[in-house]
C-alpha positions in Angstrom: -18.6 -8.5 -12.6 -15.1 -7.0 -13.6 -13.4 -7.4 -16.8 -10.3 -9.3 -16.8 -6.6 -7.4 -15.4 -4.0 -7.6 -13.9 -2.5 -5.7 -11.4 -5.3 -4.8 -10.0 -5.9 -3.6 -5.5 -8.2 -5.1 -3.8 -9.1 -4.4 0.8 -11.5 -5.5 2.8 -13.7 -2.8 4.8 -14.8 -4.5 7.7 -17.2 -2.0 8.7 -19.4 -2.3 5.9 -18.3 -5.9 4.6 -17.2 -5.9 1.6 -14.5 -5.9 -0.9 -13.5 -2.9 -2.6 -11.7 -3.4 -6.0 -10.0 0.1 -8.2 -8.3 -0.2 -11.4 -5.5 -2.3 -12.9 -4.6 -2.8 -16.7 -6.1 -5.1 -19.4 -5.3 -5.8 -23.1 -7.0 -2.2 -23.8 -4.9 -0.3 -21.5 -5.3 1.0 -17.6 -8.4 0.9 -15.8 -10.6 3.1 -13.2 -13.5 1.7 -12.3 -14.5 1.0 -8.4 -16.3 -2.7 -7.4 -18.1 -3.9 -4.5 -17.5 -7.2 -3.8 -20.6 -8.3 -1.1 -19.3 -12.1 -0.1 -22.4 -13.2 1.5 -24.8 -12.0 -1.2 -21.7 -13.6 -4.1 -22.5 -10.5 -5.9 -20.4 -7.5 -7.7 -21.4 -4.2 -7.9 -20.3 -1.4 -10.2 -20.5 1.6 -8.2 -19.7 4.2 -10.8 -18.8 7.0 -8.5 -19.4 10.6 -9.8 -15.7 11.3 -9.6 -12.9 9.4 -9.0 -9.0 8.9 -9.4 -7.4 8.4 -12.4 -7.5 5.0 -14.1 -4.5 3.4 -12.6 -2.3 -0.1 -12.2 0.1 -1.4 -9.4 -1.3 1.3 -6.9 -2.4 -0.3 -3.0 -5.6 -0.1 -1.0 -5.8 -0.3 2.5 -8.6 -0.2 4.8 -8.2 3.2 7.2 -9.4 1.7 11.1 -9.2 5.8 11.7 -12.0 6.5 9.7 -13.5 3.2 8.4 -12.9 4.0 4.8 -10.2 2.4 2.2 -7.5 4.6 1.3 -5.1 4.3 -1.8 -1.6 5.7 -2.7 0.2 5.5 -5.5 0.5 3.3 -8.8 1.2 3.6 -12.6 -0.7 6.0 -14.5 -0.6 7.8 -18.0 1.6 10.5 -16.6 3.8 7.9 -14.9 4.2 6.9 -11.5 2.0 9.1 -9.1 1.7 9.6 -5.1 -1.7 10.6 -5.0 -3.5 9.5 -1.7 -7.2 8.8 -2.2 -9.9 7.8 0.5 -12.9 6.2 -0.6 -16.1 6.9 1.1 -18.5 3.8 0.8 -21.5 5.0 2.4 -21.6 8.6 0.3 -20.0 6.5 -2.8 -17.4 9.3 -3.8 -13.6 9.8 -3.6 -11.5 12.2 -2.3 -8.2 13.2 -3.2 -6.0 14.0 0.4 -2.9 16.4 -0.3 -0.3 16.9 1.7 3.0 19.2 1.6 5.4 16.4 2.3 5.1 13.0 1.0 6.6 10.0 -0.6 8.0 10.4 -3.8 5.9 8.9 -6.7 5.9 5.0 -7.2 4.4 2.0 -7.5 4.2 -1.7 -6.5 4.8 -0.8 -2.3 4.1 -2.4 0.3 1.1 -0.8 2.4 -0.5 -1.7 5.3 -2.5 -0.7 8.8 -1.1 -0.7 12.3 -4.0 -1.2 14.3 -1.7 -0.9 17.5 -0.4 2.9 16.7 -3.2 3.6 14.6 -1.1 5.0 11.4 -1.1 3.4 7.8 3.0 1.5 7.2 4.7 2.1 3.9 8.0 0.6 2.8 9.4 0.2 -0.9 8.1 0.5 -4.2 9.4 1.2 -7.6 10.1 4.7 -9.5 11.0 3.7 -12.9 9.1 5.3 -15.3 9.7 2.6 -17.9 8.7 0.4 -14.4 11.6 -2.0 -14.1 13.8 -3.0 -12.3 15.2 0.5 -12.2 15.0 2.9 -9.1 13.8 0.6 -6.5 13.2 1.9 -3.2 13.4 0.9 0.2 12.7 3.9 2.6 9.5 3.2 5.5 6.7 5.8 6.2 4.0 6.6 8.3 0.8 8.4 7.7 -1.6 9.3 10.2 -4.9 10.6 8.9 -5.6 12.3 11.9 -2.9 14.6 10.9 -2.9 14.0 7.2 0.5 14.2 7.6 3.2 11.3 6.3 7.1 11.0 8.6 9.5 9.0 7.2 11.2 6.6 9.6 14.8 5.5 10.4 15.6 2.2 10.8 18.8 0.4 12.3 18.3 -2.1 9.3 18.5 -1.2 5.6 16.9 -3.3 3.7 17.8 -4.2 0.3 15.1 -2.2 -2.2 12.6 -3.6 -3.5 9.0 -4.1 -5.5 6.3 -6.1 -5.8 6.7 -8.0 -2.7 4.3 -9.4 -0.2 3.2 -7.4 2.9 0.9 -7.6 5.4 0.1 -6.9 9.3 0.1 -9.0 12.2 -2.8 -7.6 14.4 -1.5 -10.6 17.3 1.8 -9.6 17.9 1.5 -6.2 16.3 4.1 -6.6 13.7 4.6 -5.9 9.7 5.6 -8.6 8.1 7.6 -9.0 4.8 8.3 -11.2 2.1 10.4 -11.7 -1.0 9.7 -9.4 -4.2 11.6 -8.0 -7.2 15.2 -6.5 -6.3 17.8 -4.8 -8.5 19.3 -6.5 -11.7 16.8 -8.1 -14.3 15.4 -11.5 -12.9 16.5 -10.9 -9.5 13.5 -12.6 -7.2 13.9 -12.1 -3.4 13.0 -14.5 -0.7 14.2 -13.1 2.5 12.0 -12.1 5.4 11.5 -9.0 7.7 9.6 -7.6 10.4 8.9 -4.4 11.7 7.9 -3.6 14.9 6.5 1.0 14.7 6.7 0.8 18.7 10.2 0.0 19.4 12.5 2.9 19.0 14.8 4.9 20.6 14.9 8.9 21.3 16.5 9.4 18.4 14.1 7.7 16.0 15.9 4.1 15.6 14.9 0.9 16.0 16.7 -0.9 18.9 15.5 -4.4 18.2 17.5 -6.0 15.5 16.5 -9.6 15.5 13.4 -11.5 16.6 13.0 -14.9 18.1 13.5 -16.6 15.0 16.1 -15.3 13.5 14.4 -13.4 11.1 15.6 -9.6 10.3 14.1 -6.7 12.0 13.5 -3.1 10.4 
């Protein structure tokens, strides 16, 4: 089984079911290795592809409905924080690194998850401090469709205060991102607020037109 870390991704492919596990950072420095996680047979796997991305920490995997395979972005690695974009291919066991002319600026500790309704891959937030602090906390909102390999940055009516290292996560029922709390600007300053974020409901000139949902919480 895997060595002990921290910071560490983890996503579920539900096509082939299993966990897949990349990276993180132990005592002995940042990691690269890629796990299977089989739940039914409780067993780990090291899959030891033939190439793969850099060891790395605080990065994200999500599992890509478009293709059925996990894709990554981001995270701390020797040269600092990176926007890479891998996809991992279970069934060939092998990476692949996706470029693309315009992206997100290099950082880690986002927020990153699928929206099964519009079929794209939601980003929002991270960190950019190379020392990575508190410093250079960001709170801008992509999109990347695969399809396209193409990432658009999104305008919201909302700005939301920037952030790290909070929790984030997609609500396949009513088709909303949800999130929650992190690390803001200033040394020790934990967040507890909550937003959603609806990708359907905007306007012909890009902004969201719903501001507040039934329960008061803050739209995006």
């Amino acid at each position: 089984f895997p060595a002990k870390r921290m910071d560490v991704s983890m996503a579920y492919d539900k096509n082939n079911k299993i966990i897949v596990l990349f990276g993180g950072t132990s005592n002995t420095g940042l990691m690269g290795d890629t796990w299977i996680y089989n739940t039914s047979a409780n067993a780990w796997t090291n899959m030891s592809p033939s190439s793969s991305p850099s060891a790395r920490a605080m990065h994200r995997l999500v599992f890509d409905q478009n293709i059925g395979q996990i894709v990554m972005f981001g995270g701390k690695t020797v040269s600092g924080p990176t926007n890479e974009m891998w996809r991992y291919n279970f069934s060939s066991n092998s990476w692949h690194l996706l470029n693309q002319s315009f992206k997100p600026v290099p950082r880690v500790s986002v927020g990153m998850a699928f929206d099964s309704e519009n079929n794209k891959l939601l980003m929002f937030g991270g960190g950019s401090d190379p020392n990575y602090e508190w410093n250079f906390l960001l709170n801008d909102t992509w999109n990347y469709d695969y399809l396209l390999n193409q990432w658009s940055q999104q305008n919201t009516t909302t700005t939301l205060p920037a952030r790290k290292s909070f929790g984030f996560a997609y609500d396949t029922s009513n088709d909303l991102a949800v999130l929650f709390g992190g690390e803001g600007i200033g040394s020790g300053t934990y967040l507890n607020d909550t937003y959603v974020y609806d990708n359907t409901y905007f306007n012909s000139n890009g902004y969201a037109i719903i501001t507040y949902d039934a329960i008061s919480q803050v739209r995006f």
